[in-house]
N, CA, C and O of each residue as an XYZ file, in Angstrom:
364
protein
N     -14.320      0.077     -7.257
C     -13.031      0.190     -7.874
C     -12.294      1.345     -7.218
O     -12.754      2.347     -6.671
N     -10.774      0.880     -7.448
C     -10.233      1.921     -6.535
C      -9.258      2.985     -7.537
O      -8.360      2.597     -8.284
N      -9.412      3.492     -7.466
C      -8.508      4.598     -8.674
C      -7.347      5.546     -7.853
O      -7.377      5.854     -6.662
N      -6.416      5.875     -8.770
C      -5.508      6.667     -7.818
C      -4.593      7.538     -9.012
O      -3.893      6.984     -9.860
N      -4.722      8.618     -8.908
C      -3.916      9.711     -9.392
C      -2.658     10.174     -8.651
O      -2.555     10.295     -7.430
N      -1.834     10.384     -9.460
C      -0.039     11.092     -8.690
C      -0.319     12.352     -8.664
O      -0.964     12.940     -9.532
N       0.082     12.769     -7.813
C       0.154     14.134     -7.530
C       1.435     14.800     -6.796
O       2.190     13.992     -6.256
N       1.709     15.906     -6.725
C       3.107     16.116     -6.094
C       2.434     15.850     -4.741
O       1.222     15.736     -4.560
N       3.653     15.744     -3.581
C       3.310     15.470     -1.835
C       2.425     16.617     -1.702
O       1.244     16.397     -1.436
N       2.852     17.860     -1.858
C       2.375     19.135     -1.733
C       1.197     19.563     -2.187
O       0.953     20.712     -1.818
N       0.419     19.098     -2.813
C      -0.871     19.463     -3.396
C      -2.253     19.272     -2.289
O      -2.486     18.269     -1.614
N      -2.886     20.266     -2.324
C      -3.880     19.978     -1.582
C      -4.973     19.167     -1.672
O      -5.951     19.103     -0.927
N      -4.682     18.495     -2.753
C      -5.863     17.454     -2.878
C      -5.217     15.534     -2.269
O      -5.789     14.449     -2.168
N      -3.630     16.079     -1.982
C      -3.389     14.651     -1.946
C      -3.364     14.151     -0.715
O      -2.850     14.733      0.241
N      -4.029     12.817     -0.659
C      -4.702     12.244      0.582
C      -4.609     10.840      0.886
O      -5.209     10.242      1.779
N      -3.421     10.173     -0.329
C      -3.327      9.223     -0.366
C      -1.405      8.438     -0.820
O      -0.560      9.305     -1.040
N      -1.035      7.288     -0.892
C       0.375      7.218     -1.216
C      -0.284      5.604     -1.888
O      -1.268      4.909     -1.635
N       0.662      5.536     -2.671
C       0.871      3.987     -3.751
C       1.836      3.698     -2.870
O       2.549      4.466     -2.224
N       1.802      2.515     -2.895
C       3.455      1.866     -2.155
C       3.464      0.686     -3.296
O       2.417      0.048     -3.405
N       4.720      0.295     -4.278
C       4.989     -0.480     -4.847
C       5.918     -1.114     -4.438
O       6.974     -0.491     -4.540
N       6.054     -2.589     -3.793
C       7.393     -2.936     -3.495
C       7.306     -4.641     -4.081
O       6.408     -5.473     -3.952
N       8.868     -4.735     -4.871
C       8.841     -6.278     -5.093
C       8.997     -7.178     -4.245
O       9.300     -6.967     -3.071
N       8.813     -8.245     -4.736
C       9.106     -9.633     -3.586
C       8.509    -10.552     -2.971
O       8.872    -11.597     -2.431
N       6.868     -9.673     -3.220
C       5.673    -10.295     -2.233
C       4.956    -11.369     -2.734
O       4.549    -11.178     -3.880
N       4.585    -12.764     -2.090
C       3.506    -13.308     -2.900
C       2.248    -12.947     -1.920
O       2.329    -12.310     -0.870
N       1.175    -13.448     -2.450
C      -0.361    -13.486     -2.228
C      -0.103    -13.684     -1.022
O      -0.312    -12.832     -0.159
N       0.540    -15.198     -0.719
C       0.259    -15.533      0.347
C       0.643    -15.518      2.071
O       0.395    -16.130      3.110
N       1.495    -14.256      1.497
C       2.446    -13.466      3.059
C       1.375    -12.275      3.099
O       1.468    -11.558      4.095
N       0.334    -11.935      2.138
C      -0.545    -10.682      2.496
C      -1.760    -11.386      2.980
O      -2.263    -10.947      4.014
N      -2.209    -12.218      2.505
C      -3.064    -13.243      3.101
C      -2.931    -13.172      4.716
O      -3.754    -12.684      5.491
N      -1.837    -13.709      4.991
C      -1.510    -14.287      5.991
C      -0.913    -13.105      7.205
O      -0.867    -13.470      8.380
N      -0.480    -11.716      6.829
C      -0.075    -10.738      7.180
C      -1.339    -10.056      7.576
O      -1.471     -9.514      8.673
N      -2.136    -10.088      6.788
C      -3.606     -9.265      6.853
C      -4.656    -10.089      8.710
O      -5.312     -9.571      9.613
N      -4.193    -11.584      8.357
C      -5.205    -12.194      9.278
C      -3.943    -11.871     11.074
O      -4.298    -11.926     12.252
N      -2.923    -11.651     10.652
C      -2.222    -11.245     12.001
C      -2.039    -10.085     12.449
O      -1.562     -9.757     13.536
N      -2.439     -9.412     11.562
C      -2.112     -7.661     12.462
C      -3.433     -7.095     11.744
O      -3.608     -6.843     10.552
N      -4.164     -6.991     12.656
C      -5.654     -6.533     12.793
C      -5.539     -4.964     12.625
O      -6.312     -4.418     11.839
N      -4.983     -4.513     13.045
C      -4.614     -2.568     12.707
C      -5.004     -2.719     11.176
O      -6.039     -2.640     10.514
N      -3.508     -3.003     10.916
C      -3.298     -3.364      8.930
C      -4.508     -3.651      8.472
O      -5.161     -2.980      7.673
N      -4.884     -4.916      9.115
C      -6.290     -5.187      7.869
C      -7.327     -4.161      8.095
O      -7.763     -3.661      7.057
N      -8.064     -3.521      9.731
C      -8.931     -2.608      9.673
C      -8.450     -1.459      8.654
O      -9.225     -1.110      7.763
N      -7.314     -0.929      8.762
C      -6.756      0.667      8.272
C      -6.028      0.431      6.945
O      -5.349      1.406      6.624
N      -5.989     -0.406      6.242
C      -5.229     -0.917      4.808
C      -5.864     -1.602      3.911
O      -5.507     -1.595      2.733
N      -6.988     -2.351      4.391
C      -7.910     -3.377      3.770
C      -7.479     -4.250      3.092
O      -8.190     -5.230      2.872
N      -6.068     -4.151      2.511
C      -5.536     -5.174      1.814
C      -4.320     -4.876      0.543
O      -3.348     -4.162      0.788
N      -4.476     -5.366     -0.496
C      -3.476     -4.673     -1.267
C      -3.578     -5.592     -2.650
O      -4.620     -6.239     -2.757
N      -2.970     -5.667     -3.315
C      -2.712     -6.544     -4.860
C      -1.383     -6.934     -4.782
O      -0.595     -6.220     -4.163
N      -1.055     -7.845     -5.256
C       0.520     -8.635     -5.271
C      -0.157     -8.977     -7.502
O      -0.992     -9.577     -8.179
N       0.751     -8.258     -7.574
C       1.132     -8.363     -9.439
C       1.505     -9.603     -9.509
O       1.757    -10.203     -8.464
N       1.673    -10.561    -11.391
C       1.986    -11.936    -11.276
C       3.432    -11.715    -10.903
O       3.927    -12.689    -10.335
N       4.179    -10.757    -11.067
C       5.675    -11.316    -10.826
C       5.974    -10.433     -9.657
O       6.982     -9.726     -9.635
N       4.699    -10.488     -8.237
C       5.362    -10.528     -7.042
C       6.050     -9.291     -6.330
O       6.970     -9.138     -5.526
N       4.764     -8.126     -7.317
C       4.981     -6.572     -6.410
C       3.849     -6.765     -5.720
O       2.817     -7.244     -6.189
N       4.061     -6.302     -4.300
C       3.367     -5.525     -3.558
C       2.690     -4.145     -4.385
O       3.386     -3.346     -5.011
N       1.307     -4.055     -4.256
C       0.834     -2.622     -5.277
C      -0.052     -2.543     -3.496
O      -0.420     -3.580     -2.944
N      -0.220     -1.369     -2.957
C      -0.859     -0.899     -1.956
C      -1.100      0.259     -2.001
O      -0.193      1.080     -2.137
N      -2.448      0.628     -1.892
C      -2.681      2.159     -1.576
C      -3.478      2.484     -0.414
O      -4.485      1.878     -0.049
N      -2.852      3.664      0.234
C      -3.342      3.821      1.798
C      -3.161      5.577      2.297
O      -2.185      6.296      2.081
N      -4.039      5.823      2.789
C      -4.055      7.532      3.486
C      -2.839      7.740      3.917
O      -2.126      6.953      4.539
N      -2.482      9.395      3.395
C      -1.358      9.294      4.014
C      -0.373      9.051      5.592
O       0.772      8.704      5.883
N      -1.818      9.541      6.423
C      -1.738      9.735      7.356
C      -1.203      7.790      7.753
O      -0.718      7.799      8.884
N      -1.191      6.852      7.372
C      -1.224      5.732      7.609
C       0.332      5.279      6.952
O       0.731      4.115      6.993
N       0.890      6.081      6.523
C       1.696      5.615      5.620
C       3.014      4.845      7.032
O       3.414      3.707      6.789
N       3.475      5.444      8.170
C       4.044      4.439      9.113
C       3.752      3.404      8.962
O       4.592      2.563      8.641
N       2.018      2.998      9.205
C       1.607      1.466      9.051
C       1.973      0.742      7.825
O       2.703     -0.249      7.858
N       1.590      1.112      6.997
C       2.155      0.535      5.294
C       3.501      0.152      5.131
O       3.960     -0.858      4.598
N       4.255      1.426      5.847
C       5.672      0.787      5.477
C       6.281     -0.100      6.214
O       7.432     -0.468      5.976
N       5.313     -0.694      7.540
C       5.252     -1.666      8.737
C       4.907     -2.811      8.134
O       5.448     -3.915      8.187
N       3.941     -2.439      7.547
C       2.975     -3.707      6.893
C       3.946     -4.801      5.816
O       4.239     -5.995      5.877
N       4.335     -3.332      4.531
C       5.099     -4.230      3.693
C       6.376     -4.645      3.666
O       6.856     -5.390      2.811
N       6.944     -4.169      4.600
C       8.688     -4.670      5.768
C       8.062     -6.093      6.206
O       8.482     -7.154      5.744
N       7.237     -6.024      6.946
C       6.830     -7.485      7.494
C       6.738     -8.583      6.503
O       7.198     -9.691      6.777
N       5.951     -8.241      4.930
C       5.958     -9.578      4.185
C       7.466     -9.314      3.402
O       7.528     -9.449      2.180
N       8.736     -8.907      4.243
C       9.749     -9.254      3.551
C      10.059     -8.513      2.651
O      10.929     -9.070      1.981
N       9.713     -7.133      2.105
C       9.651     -6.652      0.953
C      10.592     -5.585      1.469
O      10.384     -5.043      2.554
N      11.856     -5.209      0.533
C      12.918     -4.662      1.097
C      12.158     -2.863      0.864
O      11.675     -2.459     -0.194
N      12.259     -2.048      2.186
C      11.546     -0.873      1.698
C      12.370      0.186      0.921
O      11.900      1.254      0.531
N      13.958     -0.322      0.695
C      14.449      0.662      0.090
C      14.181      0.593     -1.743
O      14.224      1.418     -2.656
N      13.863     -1.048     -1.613
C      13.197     -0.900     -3.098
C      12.280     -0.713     -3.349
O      11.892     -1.001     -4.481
N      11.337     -0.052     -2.299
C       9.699      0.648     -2.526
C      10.155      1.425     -3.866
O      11.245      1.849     -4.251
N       8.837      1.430     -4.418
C       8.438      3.089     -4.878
C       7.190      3.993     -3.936
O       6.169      3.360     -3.666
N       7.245      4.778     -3.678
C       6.458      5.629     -3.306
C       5.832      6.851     -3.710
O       6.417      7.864     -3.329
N       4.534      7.055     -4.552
C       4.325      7.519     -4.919
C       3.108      8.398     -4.025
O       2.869      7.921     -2.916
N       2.348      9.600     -4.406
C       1.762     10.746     -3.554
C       0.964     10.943     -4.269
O       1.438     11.336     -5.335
N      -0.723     10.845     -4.270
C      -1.687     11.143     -5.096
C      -2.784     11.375     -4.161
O      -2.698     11.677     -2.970
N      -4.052     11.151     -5.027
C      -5.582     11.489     -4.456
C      -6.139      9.634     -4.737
O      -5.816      9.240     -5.858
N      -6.482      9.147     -4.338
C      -7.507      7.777     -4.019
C      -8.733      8.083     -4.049
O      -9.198      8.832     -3.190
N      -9.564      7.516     -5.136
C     -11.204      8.072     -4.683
C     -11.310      6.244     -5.169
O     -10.628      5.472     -5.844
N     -12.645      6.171     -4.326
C     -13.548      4.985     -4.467
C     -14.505      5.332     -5.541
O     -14.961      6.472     -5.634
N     -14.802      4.430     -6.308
C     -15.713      4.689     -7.418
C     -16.455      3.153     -7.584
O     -15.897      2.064     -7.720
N     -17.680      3.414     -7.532
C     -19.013      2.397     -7.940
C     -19.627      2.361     -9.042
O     -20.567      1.581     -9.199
């Protein structure tokens, strides 16, 4: 499971960004994921909500790619949200 806390940009623990953007279905991340091999190694993937947000979380350092990634399935980036937190993996 993937968990993710907000944090201001500035905090030293934050190592990660949410990208929320509407518009997306399943099947442009599906299909986005199997064409740009970067994205799928360095993003692993993402969640599309039932009414068709993009929900993605990714290092910050990656965040160019993300906002590459979710421009490509069409998702307008000025209606992102972008949010700045810590991401930990939990088992």
């Amino acid at each position: 499971m993937l968990t993710f806390r907000c944090l201001p940009r500035t905090s030293p623990e934050t190592d990660a960004v949410e990208i929320e953007a509407p518009g997306v279905r399943v099947s442009d991340v599906r299909e986005a994921l199997v064409a740009d091999p970067e994205a799928r190694d360095k993003l692993g993937g993402g969640s599309v909500t039932l009414d068709g947000r993009l929900v993605l979380v990714a290092p910050v350092d990656d965040l160019p790619l993300a906002r590459r990634f979710t421009t490509s399935l069409g998702a307008d980036w000025d209606q992102a949200r972008v949010r700045y937190g810590d991401r930990e993996f939990v088992s």
